[in-house]
C-alpha positions as a Python dict, from the first residue, in 0.01 Angstrom:
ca = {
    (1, 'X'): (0, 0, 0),
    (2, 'X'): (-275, -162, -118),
    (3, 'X'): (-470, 57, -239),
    (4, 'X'): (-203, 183, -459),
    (5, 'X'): (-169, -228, -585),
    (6, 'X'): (-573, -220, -674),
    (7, 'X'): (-450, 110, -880),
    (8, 'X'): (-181, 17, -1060),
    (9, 'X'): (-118, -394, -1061),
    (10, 'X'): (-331, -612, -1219),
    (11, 'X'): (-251, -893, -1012),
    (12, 'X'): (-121, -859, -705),
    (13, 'X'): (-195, -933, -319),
    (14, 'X'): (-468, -674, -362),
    (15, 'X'): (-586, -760, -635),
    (16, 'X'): (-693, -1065, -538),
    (17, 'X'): (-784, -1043, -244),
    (18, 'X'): (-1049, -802, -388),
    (19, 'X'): (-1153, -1055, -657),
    (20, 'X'): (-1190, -1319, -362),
    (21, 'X'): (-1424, -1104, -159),
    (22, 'X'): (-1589, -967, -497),
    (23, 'X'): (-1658, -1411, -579),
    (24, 'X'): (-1739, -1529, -206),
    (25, 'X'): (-1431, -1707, -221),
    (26, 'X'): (-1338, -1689, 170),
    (27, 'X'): (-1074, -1950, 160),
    (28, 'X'): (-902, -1700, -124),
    (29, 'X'): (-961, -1405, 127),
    (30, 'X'): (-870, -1599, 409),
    (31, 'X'): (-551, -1742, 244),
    (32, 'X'): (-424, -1364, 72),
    (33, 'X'): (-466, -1231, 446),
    (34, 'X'): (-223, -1462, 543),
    (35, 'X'): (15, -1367, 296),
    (36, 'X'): (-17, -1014, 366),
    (37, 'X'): (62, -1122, 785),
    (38, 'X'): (364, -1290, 648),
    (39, 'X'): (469, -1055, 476),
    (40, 'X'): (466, -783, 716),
    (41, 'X'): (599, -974, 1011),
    (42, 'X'): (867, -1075, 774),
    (43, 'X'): (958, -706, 686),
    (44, 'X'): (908, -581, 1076),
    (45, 'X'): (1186, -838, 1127),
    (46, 'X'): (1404, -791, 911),
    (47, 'X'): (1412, -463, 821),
    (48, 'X'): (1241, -281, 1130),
    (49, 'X'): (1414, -499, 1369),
    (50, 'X'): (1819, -403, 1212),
    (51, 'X'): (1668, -25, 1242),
    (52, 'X'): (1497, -47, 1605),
    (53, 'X'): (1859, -231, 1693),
    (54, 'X'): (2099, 49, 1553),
    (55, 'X'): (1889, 301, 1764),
    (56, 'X'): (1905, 101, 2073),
    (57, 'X'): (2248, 65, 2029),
    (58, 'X'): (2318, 395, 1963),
    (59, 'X'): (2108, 534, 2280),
    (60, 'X'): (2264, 274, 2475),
    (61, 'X'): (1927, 125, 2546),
    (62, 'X'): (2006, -227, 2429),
}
């Protein structure tokens, strides 16, 4: 996913965190990294958590 963002988005969570490691900046790096964690454990939740649910139910494992 990020590699298609350094593609194809001129600013985006990619984006900068390239430009961040590219100036030094680690508190950019550090802070973007973050993001991305949020981000992901926000979307494992929601999204992969309803879906991992429905199969449990549905194979009566849950």
């Amino acid at each position: 996913m990020l590699a298609a963002e350094l593609l194809f988005v001129s600013m985006s969570l990619g984006h900068l965190l390239s430009l961040g490691r590219d100036l030094n900046d680690v508190s950019q790096v550090i802070a973007i990294m973050l993001v991305i964690v949020a981000l992901g454990m926000t979307i494992d939740r929601l999204v992969f958590g309803w879906i991992e649910a429905r199969v449990r139910e549905r194979w009566g494992l849950g």
